[in-house]
N, CA, C and O atoms as CSV, one atom per row, in Angstrom:
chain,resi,resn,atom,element,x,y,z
A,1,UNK,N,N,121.346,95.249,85.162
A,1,UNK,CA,C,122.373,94.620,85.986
A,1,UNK,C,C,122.923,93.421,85.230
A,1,UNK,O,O,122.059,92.814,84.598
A,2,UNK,N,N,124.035,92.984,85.155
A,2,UNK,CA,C,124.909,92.227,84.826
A,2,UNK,C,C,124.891,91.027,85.534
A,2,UNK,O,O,124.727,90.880,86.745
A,3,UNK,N,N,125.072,90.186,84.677
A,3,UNK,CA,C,125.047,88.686,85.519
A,3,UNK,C,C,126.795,88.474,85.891
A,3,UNK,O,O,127.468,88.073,84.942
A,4,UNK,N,N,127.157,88.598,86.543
A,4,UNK,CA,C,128.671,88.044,87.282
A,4,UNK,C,C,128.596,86.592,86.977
A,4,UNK,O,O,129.624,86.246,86.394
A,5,UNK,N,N,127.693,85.535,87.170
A,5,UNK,CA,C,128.312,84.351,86.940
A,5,UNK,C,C,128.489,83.811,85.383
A,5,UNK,O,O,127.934,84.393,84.452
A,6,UNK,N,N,129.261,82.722,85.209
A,6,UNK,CA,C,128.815,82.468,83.653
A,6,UNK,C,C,127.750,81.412,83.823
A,6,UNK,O,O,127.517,80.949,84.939
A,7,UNK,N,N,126.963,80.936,82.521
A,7,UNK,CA,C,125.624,80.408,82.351
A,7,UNK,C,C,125.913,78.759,83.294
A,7,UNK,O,O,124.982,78.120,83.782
A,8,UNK,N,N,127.415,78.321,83.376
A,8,UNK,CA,C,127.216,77.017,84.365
A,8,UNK,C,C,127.528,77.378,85.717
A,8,UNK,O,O,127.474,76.559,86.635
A,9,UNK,N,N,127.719,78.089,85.805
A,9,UNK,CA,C,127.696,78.807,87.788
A,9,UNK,C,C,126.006,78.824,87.963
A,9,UNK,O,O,125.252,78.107,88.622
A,10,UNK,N,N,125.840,79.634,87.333
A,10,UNK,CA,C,124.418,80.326,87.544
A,10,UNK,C,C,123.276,78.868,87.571
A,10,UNK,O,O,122.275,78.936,88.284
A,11,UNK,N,N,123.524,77.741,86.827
A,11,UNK,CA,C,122.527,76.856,86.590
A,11,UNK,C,C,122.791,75.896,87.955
A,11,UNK,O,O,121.863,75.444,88.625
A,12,UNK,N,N,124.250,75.659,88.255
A,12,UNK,CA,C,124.776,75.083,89.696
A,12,UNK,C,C,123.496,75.989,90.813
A,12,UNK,O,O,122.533,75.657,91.504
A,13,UNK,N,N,124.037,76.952,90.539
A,13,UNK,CA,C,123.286,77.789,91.801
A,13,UNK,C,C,121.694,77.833,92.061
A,13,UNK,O,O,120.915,77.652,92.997
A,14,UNK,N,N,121.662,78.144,90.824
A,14,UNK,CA,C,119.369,78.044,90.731
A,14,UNK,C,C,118.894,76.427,90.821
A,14,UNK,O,O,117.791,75.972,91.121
A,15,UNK,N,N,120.176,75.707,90.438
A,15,UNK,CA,C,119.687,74.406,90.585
A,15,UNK,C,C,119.570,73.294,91.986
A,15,UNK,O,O,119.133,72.145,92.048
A,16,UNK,N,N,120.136,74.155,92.988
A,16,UNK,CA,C,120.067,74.301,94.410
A,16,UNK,C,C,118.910,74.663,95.096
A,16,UNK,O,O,118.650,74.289,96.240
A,17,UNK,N,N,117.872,75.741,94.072
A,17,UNK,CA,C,117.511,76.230,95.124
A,17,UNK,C,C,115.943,75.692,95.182
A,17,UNK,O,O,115.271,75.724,94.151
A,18,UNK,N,N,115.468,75.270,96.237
A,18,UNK,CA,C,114.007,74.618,96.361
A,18,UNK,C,C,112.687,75.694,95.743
A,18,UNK,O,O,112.649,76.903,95.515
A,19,UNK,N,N,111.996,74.931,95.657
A,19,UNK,CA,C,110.296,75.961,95.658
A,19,UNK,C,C,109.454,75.504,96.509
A,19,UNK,O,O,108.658,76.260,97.066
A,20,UNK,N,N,109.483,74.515,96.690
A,20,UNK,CA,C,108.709,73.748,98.016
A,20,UNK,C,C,109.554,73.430,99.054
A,20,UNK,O,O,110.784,73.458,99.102
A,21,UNK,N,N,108.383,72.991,100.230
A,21,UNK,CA,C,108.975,72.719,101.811
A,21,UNK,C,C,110.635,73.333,102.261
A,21,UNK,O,O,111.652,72.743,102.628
A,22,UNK,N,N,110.312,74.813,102.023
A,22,UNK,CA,C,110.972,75.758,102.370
A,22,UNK,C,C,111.339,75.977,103.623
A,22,UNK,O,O,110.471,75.341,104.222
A,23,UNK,N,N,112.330,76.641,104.792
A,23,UNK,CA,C,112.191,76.783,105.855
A,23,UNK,C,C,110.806,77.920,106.607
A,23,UNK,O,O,110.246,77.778,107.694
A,24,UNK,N,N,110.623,78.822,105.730
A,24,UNK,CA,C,109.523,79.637,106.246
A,24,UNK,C,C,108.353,79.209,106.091
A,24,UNK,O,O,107.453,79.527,106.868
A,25,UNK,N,N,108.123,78.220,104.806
A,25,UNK,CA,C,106.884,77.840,104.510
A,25,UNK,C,C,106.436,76.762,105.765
A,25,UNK,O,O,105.329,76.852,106.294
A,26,UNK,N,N,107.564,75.607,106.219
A,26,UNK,CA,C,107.500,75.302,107.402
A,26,UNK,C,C,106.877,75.477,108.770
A,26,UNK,O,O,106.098,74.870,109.505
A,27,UNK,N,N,107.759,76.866,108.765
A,27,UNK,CA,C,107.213,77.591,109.722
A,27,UNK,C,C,106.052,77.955,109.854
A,27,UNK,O,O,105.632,78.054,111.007
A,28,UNK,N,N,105.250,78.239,108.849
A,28,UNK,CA,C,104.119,78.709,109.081
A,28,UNK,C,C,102.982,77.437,108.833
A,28,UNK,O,O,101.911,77.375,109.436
A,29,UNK,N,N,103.401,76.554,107.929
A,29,UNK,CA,C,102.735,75.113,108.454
A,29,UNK,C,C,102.557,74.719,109.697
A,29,UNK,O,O,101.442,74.278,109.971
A,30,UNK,N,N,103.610,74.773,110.784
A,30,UNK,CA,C,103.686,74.368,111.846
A,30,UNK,C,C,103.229,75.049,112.834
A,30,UNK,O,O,102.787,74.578,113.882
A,31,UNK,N,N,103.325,76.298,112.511
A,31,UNK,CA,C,102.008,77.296,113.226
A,31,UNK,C,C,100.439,77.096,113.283
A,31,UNK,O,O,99.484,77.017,114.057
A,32,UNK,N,N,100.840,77.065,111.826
A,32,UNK,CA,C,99.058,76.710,111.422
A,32,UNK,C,C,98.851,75.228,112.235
A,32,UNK,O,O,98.080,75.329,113.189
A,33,UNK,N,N,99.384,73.938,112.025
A,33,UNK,CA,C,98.487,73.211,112.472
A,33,UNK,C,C,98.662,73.202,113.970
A,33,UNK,O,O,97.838,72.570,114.631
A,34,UNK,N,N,99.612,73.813,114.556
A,34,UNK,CA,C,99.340,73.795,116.342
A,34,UNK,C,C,98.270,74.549,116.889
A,34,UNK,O,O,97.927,74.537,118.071
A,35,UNK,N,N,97.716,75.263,115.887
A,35,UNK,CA,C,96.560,76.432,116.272
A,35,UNK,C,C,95.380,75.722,115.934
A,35,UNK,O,O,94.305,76.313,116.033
A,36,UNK,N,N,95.415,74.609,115.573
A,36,UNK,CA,C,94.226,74.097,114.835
A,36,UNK,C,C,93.424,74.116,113.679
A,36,UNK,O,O,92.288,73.678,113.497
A,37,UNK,N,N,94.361,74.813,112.780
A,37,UNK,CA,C,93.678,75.294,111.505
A,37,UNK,C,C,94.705,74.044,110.249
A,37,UNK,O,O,95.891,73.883,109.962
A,38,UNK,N,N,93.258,73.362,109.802
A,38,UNK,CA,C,93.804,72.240,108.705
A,38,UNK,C,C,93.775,72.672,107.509
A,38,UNK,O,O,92.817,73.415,107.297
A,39,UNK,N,N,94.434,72.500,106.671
A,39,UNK,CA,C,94.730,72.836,105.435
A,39,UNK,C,C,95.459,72.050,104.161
A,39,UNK,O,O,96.174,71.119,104.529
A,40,UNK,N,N,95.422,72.180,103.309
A,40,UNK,CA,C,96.197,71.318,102.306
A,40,UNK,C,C,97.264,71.839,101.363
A,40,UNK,O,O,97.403,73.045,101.568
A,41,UNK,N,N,97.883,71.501,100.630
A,41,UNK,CA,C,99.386,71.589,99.956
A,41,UNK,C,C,99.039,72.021,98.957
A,41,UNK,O,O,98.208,71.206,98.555
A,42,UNK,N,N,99.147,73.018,98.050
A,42,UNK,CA,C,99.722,72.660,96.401
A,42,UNK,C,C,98.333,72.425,95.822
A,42,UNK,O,O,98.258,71.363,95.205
A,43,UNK,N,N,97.372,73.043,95.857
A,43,UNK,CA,C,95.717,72.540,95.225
A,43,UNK,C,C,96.126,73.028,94.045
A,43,UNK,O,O,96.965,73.919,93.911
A,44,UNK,N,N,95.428,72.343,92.988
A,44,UNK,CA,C,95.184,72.240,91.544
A,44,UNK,C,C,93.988,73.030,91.696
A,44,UNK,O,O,93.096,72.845,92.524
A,45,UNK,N,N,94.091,74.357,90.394
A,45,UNK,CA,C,92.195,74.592,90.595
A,45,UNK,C,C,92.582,75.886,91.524
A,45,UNK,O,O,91.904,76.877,91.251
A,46,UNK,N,N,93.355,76.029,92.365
A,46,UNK,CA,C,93.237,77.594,92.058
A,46,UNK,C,C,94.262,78.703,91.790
A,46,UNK,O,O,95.394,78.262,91.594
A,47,UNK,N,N,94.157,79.831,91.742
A,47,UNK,CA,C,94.644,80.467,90.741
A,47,UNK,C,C,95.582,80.980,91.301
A,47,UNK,O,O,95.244,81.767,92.185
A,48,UNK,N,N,97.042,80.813,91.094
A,48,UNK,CA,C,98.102,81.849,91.350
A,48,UNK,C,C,99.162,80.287,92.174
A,48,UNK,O,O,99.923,80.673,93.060
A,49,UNK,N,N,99.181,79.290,91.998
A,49,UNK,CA,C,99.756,78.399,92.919
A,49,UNK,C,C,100.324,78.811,95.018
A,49,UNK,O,O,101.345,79.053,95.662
A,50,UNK,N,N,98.783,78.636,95.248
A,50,UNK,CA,C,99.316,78.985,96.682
A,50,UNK,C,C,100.151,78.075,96.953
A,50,UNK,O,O,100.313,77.178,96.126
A,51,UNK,N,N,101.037,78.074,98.415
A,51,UNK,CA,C,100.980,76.445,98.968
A,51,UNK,C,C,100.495,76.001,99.961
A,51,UNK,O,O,100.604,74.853,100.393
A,52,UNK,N,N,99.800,77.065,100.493
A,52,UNK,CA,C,98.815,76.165,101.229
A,52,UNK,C,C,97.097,77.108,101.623
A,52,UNK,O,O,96.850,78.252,102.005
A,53,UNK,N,N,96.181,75.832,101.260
A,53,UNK,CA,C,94.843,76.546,100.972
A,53,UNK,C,C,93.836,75.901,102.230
A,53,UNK,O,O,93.778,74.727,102.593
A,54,UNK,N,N,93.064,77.090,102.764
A,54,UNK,CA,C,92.148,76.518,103.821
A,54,UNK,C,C,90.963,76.824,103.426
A,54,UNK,O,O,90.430,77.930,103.521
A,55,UNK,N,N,90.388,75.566,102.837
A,55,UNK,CA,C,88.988,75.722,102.127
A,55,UNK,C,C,88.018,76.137,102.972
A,55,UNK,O,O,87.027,76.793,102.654
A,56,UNK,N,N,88.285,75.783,103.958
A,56,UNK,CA,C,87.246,75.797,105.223
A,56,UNK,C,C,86.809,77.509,105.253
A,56,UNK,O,O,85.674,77.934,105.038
A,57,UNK,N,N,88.088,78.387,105.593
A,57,UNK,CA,C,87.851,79.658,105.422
A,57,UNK,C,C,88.395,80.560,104.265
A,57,UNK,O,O,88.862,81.698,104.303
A,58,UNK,N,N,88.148,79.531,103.023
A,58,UNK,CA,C,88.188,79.998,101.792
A,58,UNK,C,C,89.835,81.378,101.563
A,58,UNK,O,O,90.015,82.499,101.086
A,59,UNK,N,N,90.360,80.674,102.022
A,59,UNK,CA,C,91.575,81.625,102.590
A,59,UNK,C,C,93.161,80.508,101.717
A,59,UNK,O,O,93.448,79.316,101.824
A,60,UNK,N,N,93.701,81.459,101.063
A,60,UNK,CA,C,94.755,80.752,100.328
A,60,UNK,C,C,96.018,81.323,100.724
A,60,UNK,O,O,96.007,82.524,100.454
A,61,UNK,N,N,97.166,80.937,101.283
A,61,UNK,CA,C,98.240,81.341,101.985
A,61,UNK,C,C,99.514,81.205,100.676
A,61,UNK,O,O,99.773,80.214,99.993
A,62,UNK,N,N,99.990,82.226,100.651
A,62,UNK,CA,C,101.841,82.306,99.785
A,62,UNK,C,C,102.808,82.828,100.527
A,62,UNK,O,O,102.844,83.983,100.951
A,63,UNK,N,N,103.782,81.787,100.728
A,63,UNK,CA,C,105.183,82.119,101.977
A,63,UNK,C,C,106.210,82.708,100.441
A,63,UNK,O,O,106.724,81.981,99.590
A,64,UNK,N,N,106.238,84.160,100.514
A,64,UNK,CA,C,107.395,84.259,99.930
A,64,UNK,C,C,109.165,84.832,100.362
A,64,UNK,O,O,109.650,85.843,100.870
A,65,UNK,N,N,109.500,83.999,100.014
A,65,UNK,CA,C,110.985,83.662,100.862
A,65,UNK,C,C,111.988,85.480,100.383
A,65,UNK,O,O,111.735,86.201,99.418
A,66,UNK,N,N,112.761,85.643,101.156
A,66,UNK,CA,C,113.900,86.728,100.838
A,66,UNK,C,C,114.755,86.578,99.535
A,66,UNK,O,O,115.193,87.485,98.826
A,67,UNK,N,N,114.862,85.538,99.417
A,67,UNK,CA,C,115.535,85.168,98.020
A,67,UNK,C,C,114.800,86.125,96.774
A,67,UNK,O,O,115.162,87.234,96.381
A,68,UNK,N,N,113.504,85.188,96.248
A,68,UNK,CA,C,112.945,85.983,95.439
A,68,UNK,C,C,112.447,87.349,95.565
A,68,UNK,O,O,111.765,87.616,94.576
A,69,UNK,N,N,112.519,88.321,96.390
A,69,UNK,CA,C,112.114,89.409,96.228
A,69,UNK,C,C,113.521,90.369,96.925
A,69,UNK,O,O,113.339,91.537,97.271
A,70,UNK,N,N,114.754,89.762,97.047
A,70,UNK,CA,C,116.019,90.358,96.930
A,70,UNK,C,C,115.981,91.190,98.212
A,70,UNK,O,O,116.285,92.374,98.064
A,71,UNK,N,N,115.722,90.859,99.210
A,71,UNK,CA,C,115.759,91.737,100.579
A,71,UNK,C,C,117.493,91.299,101.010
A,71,UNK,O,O,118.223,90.350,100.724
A,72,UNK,N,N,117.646,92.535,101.827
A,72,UNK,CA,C,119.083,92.571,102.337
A,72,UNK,C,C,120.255,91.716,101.404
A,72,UNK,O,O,121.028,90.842,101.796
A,73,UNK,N,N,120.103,92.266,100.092
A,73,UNK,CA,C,121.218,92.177,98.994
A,73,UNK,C,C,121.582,93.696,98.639
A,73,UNK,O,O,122.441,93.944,97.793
């Protein structure tokens, strides 16, 4: 596939776009702590960059957004 933009469109555009405190990742932060389950951000140390890890039940969470995996394009 062909890139349609030229290399300063394209850097405008990716340079917009967040990796953290996402709207879904949000969402499911805000789930998690109304349910009572505490957790932390962004841990160093383990493998694959979750963003959010619950040591407690050794359980590591990844919100991945529609963007990167190209749904309804």
């Amino acid at each position: 596939m062909t890139d349609i933009m030229t290399p300063i469109q394209r850097h405008r555009c990716m340079s917009h776009i967040r990796s953290r405190n996402t709207k879904p990742e949000i969402k499911v932060r805000q789930w998690l702590w109304r349910h009572g389950y505490r957790y932390r951000l962004c841990v160093k140390g383990v493998p694959g960059k979750p963003e959010i890890v619950m040591r407690k039940y050794r359980t590591a969470i990844f919100v991945n957004g529609c963007f990167w995996h190209g749904h309804g394009v």
